[in-house]
N, CA, C and O atoms as a GROMACS GRO file, in nm:
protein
  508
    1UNK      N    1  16.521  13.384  10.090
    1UNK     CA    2  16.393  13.372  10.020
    1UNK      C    3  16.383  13.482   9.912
    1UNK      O    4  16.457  13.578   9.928
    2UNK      N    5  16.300  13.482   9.802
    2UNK     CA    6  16.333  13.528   9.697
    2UNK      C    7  16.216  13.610   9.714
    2UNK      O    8  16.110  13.552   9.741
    3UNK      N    9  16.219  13.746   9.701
    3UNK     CA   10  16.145  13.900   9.735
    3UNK      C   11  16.057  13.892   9.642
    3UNK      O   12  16.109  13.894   9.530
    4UNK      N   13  15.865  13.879   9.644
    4UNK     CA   14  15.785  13.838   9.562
    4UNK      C   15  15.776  13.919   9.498
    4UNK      O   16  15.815  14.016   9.563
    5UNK      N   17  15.739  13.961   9.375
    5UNK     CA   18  15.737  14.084   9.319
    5UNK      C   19  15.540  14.096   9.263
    5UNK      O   20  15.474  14.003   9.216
    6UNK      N   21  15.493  14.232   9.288
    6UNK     CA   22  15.430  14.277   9.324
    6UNK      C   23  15.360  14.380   9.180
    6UNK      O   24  15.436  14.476   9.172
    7UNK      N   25  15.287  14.389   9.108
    7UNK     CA   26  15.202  14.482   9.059
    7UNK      C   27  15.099  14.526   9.107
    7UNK      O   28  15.004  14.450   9.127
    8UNK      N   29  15.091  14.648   9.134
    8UNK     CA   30  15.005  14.730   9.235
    8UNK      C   31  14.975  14.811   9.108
    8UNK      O   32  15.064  14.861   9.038
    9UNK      N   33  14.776  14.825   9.071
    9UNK     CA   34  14.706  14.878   9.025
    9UNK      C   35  14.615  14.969   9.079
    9UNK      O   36  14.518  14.910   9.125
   10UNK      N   37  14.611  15.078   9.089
   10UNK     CA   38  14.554  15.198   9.194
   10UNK      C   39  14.532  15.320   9.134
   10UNK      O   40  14.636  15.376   9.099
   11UNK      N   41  14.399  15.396   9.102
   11UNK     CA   42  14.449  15.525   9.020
   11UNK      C   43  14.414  15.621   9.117
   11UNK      O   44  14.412  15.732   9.064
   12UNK      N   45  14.381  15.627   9.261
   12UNK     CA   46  14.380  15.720   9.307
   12UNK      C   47  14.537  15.721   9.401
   12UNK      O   48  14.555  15.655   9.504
   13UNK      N   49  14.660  15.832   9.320
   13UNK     CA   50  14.767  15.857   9.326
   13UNK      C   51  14.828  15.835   9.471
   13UNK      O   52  14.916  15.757   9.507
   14UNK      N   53  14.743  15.940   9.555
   14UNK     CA   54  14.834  15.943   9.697
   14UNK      C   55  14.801  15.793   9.764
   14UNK      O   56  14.854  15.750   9.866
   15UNK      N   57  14.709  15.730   9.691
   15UNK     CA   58  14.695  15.599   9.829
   15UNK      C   59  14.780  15.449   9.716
   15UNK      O   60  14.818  15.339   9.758
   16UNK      N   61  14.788  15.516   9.543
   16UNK     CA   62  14.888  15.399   9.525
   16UNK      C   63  15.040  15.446   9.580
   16UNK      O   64  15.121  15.355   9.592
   17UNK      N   65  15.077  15.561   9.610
   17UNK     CA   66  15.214  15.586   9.618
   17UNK      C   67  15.278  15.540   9.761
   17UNK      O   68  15.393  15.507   9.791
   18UNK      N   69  15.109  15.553   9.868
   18UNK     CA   70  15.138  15.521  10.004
   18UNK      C   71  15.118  15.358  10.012
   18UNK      O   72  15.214  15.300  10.062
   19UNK      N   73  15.045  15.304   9.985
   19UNK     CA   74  15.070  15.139   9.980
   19UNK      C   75  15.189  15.100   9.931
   19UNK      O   76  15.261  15.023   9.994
   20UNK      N   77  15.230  15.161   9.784
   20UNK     CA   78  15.342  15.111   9.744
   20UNK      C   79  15.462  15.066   9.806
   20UNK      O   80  15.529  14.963   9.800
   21UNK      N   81  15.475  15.224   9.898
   21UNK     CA   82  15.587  15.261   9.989
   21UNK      C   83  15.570  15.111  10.090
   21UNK      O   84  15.655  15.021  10.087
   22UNK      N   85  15.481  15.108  10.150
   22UNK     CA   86  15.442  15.028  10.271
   22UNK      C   87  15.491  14.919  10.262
   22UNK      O   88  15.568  14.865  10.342
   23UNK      N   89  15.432  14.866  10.126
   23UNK     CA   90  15.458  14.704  10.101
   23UNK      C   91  15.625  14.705  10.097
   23UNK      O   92  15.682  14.629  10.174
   24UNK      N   93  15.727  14.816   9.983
   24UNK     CA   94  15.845  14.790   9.976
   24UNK      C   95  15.908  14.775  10.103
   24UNK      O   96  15.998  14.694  10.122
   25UNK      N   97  15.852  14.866  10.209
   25UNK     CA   98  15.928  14.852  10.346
   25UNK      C   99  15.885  14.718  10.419
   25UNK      O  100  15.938  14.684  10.524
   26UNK      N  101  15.788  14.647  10.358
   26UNK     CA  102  15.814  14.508  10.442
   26UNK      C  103  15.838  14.428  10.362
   26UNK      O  104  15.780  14.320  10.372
   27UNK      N  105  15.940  14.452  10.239
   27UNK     CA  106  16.023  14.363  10.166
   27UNK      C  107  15.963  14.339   9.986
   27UNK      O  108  16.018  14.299   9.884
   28UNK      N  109  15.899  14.362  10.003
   28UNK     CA  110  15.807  14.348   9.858
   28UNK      C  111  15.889  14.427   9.735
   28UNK      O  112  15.943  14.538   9.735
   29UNK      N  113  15.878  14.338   9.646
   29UNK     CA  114  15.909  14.424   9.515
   29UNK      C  115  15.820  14.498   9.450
   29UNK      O  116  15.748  14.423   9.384
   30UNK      N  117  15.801  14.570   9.443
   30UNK     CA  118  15.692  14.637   9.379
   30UNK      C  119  15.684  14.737   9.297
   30UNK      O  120  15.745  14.842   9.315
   31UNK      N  121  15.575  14.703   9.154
   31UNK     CA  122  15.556  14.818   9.022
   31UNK      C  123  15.435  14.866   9.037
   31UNK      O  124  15.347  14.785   9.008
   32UNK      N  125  15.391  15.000   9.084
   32UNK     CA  126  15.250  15.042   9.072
   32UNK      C  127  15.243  15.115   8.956
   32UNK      O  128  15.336  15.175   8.901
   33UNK      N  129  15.119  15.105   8.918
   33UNK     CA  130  15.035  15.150   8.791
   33UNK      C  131  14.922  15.224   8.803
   33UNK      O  132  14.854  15.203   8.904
   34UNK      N  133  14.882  15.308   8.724
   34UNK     CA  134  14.731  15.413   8.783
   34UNK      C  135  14.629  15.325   8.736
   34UNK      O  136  14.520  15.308   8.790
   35UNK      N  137  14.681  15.257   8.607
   35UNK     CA  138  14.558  15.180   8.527
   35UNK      C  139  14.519  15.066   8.497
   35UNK      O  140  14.612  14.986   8.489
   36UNK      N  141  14.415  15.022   8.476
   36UNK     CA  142  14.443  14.925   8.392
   36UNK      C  143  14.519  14.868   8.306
   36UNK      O  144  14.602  14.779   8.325
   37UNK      N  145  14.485  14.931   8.194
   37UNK     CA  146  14.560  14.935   8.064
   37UNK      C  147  14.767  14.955   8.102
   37UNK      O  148  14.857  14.891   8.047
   38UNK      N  149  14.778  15.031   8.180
   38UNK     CA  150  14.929  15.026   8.218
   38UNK      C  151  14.922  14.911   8.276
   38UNK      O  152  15.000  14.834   8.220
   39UNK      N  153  14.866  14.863   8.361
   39UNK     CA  154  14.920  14.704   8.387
   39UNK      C  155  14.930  14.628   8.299
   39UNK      O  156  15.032  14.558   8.299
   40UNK      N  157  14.866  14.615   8.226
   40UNK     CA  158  14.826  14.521   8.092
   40UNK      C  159  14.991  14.537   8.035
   40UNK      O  160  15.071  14.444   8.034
   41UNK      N  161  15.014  14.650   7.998
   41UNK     CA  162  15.120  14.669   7.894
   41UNK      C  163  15.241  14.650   7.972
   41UNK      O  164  15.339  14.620   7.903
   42UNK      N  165  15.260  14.659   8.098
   42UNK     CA  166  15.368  14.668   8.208
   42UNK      C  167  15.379  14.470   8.236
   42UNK      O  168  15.485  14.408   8.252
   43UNK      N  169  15.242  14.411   8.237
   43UNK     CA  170  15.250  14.245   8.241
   43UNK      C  171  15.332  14.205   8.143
   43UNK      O  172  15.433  14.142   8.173
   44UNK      N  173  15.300  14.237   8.001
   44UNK     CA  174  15.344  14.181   7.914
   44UNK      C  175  15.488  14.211   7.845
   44UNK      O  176  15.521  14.186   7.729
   45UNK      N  177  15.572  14.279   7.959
   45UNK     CA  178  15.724  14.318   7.974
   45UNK      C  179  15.767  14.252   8.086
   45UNK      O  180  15.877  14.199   8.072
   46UNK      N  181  15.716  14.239   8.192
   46UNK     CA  182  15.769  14.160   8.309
   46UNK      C  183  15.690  14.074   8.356
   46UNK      O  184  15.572  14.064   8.322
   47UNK      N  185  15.769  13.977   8.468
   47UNK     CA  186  15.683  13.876   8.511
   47UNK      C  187  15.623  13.943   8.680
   47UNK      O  188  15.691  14.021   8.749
   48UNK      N  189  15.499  13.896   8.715
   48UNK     CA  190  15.497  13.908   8.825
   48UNK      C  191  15.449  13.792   8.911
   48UNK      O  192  15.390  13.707   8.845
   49UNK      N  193  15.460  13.765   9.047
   49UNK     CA  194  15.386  13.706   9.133
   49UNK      C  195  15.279  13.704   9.214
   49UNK      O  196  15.247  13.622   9.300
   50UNK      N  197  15.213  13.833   9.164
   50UNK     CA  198  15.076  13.888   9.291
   50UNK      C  199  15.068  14.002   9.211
   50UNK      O  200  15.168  14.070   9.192
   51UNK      N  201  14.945  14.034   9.154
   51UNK     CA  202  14.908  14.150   9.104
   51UNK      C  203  14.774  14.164   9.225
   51UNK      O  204  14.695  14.085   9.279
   52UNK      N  205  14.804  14.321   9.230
   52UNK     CA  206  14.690  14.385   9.344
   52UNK      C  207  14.581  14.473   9.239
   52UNK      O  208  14.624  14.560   9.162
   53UNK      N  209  14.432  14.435   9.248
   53UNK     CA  210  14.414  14.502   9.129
   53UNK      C  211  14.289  14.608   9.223
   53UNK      O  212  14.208  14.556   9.300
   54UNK      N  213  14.293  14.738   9.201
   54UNK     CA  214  14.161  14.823   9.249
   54UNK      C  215  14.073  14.801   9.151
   54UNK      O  216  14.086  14.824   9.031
   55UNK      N  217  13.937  14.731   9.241
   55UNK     CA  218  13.802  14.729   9.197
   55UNK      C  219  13.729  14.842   9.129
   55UNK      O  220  13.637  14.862   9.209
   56UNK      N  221  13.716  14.918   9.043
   56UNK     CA  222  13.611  15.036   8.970
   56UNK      C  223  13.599  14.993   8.891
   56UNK      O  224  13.679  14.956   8.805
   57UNK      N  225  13.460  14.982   8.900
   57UNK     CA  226  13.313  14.940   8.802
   57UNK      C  227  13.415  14.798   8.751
   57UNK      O  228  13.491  14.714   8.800
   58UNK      N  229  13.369  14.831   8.647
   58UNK     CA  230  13.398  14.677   8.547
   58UNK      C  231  13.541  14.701   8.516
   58UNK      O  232  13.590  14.615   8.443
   59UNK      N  233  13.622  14.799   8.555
   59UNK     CA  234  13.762  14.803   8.489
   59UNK      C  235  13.885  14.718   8.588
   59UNK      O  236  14.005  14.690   8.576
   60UNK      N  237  13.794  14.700   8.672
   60UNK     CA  238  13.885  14.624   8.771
   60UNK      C  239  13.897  14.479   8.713
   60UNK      O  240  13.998  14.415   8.682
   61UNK      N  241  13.769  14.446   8.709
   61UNK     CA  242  13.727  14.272   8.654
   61UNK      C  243  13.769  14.276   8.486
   61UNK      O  244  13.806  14.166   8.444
   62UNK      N  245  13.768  14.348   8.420
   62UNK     CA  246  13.837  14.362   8.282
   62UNK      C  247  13.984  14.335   8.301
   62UNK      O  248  14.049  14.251   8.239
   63UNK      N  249  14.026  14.416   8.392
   63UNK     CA  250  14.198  14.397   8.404
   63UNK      C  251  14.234  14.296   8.482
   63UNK      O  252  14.354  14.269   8.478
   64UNK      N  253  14.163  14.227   8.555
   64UNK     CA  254  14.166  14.099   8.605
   64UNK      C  255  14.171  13.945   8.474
   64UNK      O  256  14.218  13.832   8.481
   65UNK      N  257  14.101  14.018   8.374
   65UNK     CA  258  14.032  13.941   8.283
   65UNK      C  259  14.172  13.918   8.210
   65UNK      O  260  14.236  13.815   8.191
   66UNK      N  261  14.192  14.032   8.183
   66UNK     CA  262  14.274  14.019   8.057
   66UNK      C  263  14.485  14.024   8.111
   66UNK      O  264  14.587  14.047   8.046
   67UNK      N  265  14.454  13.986   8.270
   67UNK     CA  266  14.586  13.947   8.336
   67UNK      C  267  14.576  13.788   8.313
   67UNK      O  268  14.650  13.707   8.258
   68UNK      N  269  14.472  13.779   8.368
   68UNK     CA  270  14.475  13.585   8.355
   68UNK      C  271  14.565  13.548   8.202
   68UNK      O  272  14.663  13.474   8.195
   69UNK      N  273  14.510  13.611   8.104
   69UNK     CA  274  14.551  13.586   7.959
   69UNK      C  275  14.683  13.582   7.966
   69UNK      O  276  14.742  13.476   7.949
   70UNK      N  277  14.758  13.711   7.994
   70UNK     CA  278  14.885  13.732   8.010
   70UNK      C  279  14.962  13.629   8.076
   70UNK      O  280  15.066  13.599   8.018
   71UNK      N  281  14.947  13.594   8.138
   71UNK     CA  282  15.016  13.556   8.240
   71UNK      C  283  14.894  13.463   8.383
   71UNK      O  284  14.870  13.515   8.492
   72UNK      N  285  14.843  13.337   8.342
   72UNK     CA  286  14.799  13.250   8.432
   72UNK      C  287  14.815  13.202   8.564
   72UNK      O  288  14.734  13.155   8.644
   73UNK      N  289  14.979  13.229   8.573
   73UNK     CA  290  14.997  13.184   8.726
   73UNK      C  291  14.987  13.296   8.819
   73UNK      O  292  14.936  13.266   8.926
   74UNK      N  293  15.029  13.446   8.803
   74UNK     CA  294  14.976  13.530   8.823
   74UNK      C  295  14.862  13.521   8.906
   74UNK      O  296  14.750  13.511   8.858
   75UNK      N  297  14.890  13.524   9.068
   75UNK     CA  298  14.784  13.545   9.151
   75UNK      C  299  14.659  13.697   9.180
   75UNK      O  300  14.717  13.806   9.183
   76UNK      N  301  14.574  13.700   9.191
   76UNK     CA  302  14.548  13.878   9.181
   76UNK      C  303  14.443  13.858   9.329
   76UNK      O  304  14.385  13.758   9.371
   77UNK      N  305  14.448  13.979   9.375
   77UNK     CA  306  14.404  14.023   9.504
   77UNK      C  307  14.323  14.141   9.479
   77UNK      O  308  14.373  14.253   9.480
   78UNK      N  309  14.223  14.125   9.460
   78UNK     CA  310  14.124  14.288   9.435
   78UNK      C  311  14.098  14.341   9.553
   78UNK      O  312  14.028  14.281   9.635
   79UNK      N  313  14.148  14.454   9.575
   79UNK     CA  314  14.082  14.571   9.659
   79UNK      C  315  13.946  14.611   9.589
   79UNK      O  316  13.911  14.592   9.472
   80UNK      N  317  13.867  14.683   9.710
   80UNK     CA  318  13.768  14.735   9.685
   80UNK      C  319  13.701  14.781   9.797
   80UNK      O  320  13.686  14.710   9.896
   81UNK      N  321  13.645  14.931   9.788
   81UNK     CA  322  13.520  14.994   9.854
   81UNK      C  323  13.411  14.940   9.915
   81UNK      O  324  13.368  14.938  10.031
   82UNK      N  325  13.361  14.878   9.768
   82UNK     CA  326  13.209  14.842   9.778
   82UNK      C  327  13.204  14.708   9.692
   82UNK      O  328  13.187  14.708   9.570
   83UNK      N  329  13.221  14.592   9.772
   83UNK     CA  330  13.232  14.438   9.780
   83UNK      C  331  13.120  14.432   9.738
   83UNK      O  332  13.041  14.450   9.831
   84UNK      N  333  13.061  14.414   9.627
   84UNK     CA  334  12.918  14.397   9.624
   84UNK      C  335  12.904  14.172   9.573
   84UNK      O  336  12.993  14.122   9.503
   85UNK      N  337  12.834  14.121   9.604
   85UNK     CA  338  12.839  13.997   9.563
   85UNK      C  339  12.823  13.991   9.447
   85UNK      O  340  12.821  13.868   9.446
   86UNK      N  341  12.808  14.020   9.331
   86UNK     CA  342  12.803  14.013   9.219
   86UNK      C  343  12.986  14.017   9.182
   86UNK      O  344  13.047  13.913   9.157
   87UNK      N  345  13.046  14.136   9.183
   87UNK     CA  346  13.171  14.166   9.147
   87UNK      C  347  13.241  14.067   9.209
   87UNK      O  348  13.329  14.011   9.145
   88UNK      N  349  13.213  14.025   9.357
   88UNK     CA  350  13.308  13.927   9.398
   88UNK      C  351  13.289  13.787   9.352
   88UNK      O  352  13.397  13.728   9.349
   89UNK      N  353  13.167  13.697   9.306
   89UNK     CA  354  13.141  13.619   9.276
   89UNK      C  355  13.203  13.612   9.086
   89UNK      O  356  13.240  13.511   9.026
   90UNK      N  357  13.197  13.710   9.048
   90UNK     CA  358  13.250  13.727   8.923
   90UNK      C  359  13.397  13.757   8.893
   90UNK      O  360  13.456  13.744   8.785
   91UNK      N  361  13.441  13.796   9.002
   91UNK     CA  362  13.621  13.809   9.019
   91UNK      C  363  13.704  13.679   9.046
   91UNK      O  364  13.818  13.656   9.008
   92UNK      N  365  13.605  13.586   9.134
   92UNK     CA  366  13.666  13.481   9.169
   92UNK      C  367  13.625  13.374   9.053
   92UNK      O  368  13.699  13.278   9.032
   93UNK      N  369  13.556  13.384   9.010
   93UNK     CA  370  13.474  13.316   8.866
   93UNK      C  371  13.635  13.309   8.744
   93UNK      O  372  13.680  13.211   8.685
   94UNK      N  373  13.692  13.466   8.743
   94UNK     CA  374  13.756  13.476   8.674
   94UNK      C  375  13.906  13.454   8.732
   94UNK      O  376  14.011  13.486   8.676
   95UNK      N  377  13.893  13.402   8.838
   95UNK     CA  378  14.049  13.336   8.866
   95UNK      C  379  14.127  13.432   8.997
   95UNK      O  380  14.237  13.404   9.044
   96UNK      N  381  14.051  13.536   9.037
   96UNK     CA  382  14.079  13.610   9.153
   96UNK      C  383  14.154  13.565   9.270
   96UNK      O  384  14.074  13.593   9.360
   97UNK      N  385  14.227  13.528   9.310
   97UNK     CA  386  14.256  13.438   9.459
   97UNK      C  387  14.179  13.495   9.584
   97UNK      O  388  14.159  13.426   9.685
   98UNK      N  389  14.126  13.660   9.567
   98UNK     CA  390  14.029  13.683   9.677
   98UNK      C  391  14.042  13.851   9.694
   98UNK      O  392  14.142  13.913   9.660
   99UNK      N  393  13.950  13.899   9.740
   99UNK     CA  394  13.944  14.028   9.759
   99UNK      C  395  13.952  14.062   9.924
   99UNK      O  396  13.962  13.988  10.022
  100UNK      N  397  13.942  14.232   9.909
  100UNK     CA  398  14.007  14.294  10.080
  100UNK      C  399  13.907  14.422  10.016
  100UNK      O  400  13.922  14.481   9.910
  101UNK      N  401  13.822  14.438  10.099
  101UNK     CA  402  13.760  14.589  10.151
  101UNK      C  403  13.887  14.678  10.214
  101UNK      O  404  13.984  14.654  10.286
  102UNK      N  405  13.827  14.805  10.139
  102UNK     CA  406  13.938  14.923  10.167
  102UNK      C  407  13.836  14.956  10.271
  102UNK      O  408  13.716  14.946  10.246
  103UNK      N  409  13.884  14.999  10.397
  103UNK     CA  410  14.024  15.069  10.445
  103UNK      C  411  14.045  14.885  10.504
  103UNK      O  412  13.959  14.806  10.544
  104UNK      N  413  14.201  14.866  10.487
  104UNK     CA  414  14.187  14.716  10.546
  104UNK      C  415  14.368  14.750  10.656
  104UNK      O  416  14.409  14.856  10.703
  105UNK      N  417  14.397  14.683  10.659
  105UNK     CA  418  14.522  14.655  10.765
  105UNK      C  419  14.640  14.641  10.659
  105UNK      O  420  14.643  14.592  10.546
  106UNK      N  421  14.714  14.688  10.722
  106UNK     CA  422  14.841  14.644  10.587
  106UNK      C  423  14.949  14.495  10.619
  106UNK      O  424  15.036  14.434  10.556
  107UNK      N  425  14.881  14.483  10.756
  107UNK     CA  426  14.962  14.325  10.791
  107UNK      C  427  14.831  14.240  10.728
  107UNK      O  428  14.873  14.128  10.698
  108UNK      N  429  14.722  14.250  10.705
  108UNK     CA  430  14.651  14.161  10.637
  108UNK      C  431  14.683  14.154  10.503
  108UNK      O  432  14.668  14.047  10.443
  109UNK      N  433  14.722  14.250  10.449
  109UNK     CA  434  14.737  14.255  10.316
  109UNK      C  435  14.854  14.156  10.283
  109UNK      O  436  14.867  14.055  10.213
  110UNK      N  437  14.908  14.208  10.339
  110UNK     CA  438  15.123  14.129  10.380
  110UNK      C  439  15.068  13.950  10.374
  110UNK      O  440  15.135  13.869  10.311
  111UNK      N  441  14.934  13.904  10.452
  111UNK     CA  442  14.941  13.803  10.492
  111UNK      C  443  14.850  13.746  10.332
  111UNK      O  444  14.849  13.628  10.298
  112UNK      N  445  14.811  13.808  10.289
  112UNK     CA  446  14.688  13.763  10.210
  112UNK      C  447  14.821  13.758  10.068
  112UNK      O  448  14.861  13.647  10.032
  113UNK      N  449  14.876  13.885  10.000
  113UNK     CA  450  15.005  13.854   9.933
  113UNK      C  451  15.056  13.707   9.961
  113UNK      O  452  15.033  13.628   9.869
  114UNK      N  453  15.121  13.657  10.071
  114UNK     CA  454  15.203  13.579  10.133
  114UNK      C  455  15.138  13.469  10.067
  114UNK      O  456  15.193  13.408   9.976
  115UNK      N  457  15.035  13.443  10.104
  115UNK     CA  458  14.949  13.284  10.112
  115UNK      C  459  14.922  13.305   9.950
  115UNK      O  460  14.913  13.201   9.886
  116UNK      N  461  14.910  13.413   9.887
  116UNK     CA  462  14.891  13.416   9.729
  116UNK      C  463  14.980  13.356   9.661
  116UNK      O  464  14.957  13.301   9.553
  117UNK      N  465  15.093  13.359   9.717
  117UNK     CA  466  15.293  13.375   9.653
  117UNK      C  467  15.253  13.185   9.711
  117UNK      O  468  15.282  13.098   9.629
  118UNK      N  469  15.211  13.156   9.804
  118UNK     CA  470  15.240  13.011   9.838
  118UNK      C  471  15.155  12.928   9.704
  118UNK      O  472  15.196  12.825   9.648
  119UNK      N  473  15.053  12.990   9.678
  119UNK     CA  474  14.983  12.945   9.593
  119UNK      C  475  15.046  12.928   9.472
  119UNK      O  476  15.058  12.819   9.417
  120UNK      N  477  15.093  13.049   9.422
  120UNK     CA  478  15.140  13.019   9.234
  120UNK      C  479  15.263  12.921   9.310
  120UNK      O  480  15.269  12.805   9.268
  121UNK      N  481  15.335  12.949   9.389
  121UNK     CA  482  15.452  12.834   9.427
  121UNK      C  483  15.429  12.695   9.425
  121UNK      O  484  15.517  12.614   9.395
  122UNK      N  485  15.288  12.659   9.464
  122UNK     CA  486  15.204  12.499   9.460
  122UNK      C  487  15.205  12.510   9.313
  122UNK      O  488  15.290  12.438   9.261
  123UNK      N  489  15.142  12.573   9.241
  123UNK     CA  490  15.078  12.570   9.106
  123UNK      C  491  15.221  12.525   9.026
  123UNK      O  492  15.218  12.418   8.965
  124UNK      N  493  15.336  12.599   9.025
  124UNK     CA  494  15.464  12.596   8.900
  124UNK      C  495  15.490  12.458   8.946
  124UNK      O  496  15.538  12.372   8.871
  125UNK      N  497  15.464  12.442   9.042
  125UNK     CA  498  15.548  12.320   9.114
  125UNK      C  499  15.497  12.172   9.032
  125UNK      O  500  15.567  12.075   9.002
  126UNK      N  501  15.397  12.189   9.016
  126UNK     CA  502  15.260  12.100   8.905
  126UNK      C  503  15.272  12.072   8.776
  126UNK      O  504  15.244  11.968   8.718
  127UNK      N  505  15.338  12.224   8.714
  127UNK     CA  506  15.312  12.235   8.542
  127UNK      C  507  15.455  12.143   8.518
  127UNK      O  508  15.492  12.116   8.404
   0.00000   0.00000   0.00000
């Protein structure tokens, strides 16, 4: 099976460097980024299958915004603190496949990735 590859967006350092780690050890390919804007510019050099994007303020849903553009099949998974219904109703508005409250499980995460990767896999399968 072909190792999904992974953009991980996180700017608080020690918890993107420790997810990062996590996911590679249960097989994941993975590019983390502190920013937005580095994802943006890091999308539009490579392809990915699951972008993980951290929720802050509007820069989360901006970089959500402007991934769809890049790159459509591109599944995204927002983390976040503080799930408020507005941000989540507006993330999924903009093409989100679904969000995870931090502190969450890292086999949920594994599982929520997984079923994301099944998804763009239905979707190419279509175009």
């Amino acid at each position: 099976m072909q190792r999904i590859r992974l953009l991980l967006v996180e700017d608080e350092e020690a918890f993107r460097t420790t997810l990062a780690s996590r996911l590679r050890r249960r097989g994941f390919d993975v590019v983390d980024v502190e920013s937005g804007y580095r994802a943006l510019e890091t999308a539009k050099k490579e392809t990915f299958d699951v972008a993980i994007i951290d929720v802050e303020g509007m820069e989360g849903l901006e970089t959500l915004r402007e991934m769809k553009k890049i790159s459509d099949l591109v599944e995204v998974i927002m983390l976040t603190e503080d799930a408020s219904v507005e941000s989540a109703t507006e993330g999924m508005r903009l093409g989100a496949f679904d969000y995870m409250m931090k502190p969450f499980d890292i086999k949920d995460l594994a599982v929520k990735i997984e079923d994301a990767y099944t998804k763009k896999l239905i979707r190419e399968a279509w175009l």
